[in-house]
N, C-alpha and C positions, 0 to 999 in steps of 0.2 A: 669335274662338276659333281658336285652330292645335294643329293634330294632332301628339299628343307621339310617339306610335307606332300604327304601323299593324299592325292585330291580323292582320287579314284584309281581302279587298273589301269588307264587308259590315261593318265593326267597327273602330273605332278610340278610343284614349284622348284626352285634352286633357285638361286643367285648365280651373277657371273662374277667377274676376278673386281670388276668396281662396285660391288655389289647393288648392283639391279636386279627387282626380280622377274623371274621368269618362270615362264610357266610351259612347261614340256607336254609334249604329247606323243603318244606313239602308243601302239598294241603289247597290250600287257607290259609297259614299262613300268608300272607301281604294285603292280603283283606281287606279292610277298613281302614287298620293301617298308624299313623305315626310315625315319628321318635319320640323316649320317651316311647312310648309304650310296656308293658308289653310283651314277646314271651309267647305264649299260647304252655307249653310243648307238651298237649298232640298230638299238630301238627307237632311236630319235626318227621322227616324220615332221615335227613342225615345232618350232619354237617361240613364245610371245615374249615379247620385251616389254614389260609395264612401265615404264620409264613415267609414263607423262601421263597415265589415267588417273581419270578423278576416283574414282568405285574400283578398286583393286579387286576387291573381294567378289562383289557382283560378276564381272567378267569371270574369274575362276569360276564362279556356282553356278552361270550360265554356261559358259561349254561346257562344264560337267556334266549339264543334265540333257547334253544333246549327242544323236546317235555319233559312234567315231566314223563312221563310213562315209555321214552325209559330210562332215568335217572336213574328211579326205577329199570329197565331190566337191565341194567351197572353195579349198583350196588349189585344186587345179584350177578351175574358174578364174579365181585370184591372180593365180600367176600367168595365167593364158592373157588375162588382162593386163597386167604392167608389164606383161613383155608386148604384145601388139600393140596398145596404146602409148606406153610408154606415162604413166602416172606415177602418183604415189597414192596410195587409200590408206586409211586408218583401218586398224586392228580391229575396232570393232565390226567390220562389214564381215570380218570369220565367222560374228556371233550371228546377224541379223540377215545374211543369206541364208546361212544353214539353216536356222528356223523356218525361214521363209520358206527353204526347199522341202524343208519335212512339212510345212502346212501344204503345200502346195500336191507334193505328193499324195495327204490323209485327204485331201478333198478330192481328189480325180480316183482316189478308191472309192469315195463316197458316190460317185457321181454328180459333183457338186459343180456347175460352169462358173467360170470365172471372168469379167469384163474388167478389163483396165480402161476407166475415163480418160487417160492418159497416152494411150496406147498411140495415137499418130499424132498428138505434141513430142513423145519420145524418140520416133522414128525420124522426123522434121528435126529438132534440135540436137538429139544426140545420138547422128548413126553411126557412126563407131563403138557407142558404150552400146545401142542395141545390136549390133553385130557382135558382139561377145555374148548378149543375152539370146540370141541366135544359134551360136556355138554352147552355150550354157545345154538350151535342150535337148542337142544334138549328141551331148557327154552324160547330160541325163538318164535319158532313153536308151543308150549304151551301158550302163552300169546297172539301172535299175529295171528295163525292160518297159516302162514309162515314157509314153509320148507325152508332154502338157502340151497345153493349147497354145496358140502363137501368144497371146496374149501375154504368155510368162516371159518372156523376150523382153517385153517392156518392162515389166515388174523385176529381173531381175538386174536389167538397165536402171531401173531407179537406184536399186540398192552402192550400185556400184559407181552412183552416181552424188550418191549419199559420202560415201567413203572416199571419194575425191574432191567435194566440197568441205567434208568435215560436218555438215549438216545434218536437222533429221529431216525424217520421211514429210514431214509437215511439211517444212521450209521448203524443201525440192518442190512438193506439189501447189505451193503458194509460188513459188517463183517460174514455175511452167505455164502455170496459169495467166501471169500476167507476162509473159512472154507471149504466147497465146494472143491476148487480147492488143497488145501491144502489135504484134505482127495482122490481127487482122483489121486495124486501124488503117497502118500504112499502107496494105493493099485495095484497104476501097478506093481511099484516094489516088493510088496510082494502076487507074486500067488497061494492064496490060493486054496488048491485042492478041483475040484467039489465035493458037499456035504458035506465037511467038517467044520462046524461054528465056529468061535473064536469071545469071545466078544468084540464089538466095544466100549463100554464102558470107559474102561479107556482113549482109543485114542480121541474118542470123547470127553470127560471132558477136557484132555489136551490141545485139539485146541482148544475150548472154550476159554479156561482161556488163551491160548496165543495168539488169533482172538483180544478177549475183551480188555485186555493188548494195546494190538499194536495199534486198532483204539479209544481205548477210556483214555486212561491213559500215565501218562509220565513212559520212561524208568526207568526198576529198578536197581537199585541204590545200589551197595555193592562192595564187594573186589571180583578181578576176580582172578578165583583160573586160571592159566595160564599154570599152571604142569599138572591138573589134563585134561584140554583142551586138551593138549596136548598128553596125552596117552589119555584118547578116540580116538582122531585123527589119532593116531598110529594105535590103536590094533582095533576099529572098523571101518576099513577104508570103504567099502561099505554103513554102514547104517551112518556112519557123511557125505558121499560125496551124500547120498539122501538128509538130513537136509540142506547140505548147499547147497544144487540146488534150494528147495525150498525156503529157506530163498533168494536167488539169485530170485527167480520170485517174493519174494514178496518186495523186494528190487525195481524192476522192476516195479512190476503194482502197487503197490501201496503205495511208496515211504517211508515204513518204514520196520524195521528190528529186529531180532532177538539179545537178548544177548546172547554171551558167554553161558551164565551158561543157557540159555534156549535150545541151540543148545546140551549141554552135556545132560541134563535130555532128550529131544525126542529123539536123538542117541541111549541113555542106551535103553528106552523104547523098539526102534524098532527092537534092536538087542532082547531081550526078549522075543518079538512078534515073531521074525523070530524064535527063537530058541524053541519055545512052540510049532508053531502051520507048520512048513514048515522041522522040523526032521523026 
């Protein structure tokens, strides 16, 4: 592999053998070098495949202009994360953790406190991505001699959260939000007795997948069973006239909606919730 252009010491493009390009990174791998020049393996640390970006060039001028160590610190992060979780993230979350870790760093020299509005919709909806953002401070603190606040757990749960959606930081925090509101609908109407726990779980999964749905993807698309609508609507008249209150607010704030066959599956669910945990 030979270096097409030299980003920085620290950064350089090539191609592979189908010609994609790629953008190398390692300590002092573009030092002295020009284009034509041989890539010295044993400096390689991380590889980007630009295959499929929109902004080729932006992405190169953005890690170039970020420190290599915090890069290094992103990337263990990274892999700690598709290996425990077991995901895919897009390439960009290289660029917009490490930023984040270096702002996040320049404001705890400043003495600067930081609050994530977010912080226990992140722990509630995604504790696994916040358990990596748990581990994140813990690699932190270890490298840089930096405690952040718990609060960066959440924050850097979002990011990584961002890069398994494919989304931005907007969308994430639009689609928490009404996950959020969505889950504390269903709990008023379902009062569970003090002390008594039922898993959130499955509920939780489900607004997921119909949060993500609504703000990230088109309508789905199939034959609407209209009978079966129908008798749910019938026979579970209390938990379909909860689904459609909320589908009516999310209709409202934020101007999309549920299908049919989405409104019959949460129906069935909460009527099973009430009959498990409220007998």
């Amino acid at each position: 592999m030979r270096i097409e252009k030299v980003i920085n010491n620290n950064i350089i493009s090539a191609r592979d053998n189908q010609g994609i390009e790629l953008v190398v990174m390692g300590r002092g791998i573009g030092f002295g070098k020009k284009p034509g020049s041989e890539i010295a393996e044993e400096k390689i640390e991380k590889i980007f495949r630009l295959e499929n970006m929109d902004d080729k060039e932006q992405f190169k001028e953005l890690l170039a202009s970020l420190p290599i160590e915090l890069i290094r610190l992103s990337t263990e992060i990274i892999s700690y994360a598709r290996e425990n979780l077991e995901i895919s993230l897009n390439q960009n979350v290289y660029l917009t953790l490490t930023d984040h870790i270096s702002y996040a760093l320049e404001r705890h020299r400043k003495g600067l406190k930081f609050n994530n509005v977010l912080y226990d919709e992140v722990k509630l909806f995604y504790p696994l991505e916040y358990s990596v953002g748990h581990y994140a401070l813990e690699l932190i603190e270890e490298k840089t001699g930096t405690r952040l606040e718990e609060d960066e757990a959440a924050s850097i749960a979002l990011h990584l959260i961002n890069g398994e959606l494919n989304t931005a930081m907007g969308t994430t925090f639009f689609m928490i939000k009404m996950m959020r509101e969505m889950m504390e609908i269903i709990e008023r109407d379902i009062p569970i007795p003090n002390g008594r726990n039922y898993p959130r779980d499955r509920l939780i999964s489900d607004l997921k997948q119909l949060a993500n749905r609504l703000v990230s993807e088109e309508p789905i698309k199939g034959r609407r069973d209209k009978k079966l609508y129908e008798f749910v609507k019938d026979n579970y008249i209390q938990e379909h006239n909860l689904i459609f209150g909320i589908n009516s607010y999310i209709e409202s704030e934020y101007q999309c909606s549920m299908t049919e066959e989405e409104q019959i599956y949460l129906t069935l669910n909460i009527k099973r919730m009430k009959d498990l945990y409220l007998c």
